[in-house]
C-alpha angles and dihedrals in degrees: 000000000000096000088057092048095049080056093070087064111011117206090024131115121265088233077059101054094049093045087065089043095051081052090049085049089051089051101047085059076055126030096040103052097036099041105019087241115224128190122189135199086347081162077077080085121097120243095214136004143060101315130186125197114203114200152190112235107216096148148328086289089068095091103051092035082066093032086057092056091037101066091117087065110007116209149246109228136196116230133191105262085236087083097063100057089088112071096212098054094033075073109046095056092041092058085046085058104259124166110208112233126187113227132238092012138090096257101185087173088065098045094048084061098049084048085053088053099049093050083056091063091246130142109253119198117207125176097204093198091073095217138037114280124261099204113030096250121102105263124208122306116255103232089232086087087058098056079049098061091042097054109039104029095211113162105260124223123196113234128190128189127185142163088060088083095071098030084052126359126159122307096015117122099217141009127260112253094231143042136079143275142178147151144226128196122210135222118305105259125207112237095230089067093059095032090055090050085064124236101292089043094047099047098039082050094052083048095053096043097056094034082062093050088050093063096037087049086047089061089039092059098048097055092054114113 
């Protein structure tokens, strides 16, 4: 039993496991009976491994829509270092594994960490488009994700979110009380196939191809009862 749980986050402290899964259990209360929460082909996944999950960014429910479908391995996210200026909650994401990243630059400290990570066999989570959407559609990828995959050679798994785009997109105060969310992951893809497109290829392929789950998710979504 504790060997299974110091899987989800190899090298980490048991008090830190449990701290994610007290959060999973917050965001079920939450996620599930407001949004009618749905999860699909979570088994794309990787059981072991450096792992990076590429992702579309619709609102602040990104990050627990995928933390409710990643309890098998759970991930290292970047986070704005905006975040990190108060101290409470400094300490709450940094116990939920965030790397601070400062936006709209070429932070190499933060993706030396990511690399480090990686190295470790953890699951790193990376929204390429560097900001939430404005429009609900996945924006152009930021070219840091690319120096990532090079480096580290993790396999890579598409991930797209949506729903979170119309309960909170960007700019609005609160979140709407009703909806619903969800999110797919894609097949696991090998790093050499991305690495051998070249940087704009790759990263215009990894767009497309989540762009393309989105919509099929959206429909998804939709039909569910």
């Amino acid at each position: 039993m504790i060997q299974a749980l110091r899987q989800r986050q190899p090298g980490s402290q048991i008090w830190r496991i449990a701290f994610w899964h007290f959060f999973h259990f917050l965001w079920y209360l939450v996620l599930v009976p407001f949004y009618r929460y749905r999860a699909f082909n979570i088994n794309n996944i990787p059981k072991t491994g450096p792992v990076l999950l590429v992702s579309n960014h619709q609102s602040f429910l990104d990050l627990p829509i995928i933390a409710m479908a990643s309890t098998r391995r759970h991930y290292v996210p970047l986070a704005r270092s905006g975040l990190f200026d108060h101290p409470l909650f400094a300490w709450l994401i940094r116990n939920l594994n965030a790397i601070s990243v400062v936006q709209g630059e070429s932070d190499i400290g933060a993706i030396r960490k990511c690399i480090k990570e990686l190295g470790k066999g953890h699951v790193l989570l990376i929204f390429p488009e560097g900001q939430r959407t404005l429009s609900g559609e996945v924006e152009p990828f930021q070219t840091g994700t690319m120096l990532v995959i090079k480096r580290a050679k993790p396999t890579i798994v598409p991930v797209a979110v949506d729903g979170g785009f119309n309960i909170w997109k960007r700019g609005q105060a609160r979140p709407k009380l009703h909806g619903r969310i969800g999110v797919t992951f894609g097949k696991p893809i090998p790093p050499e196939v991305i690495v051998q497109m070249g940087a704009d290829a790759g990263l215009a392929f990894l767009r497309q191809e989540i762009s393309e789950m989105r919509t099929e998710l959206a429909k998804r979504l939709a039909g569910c009862s």
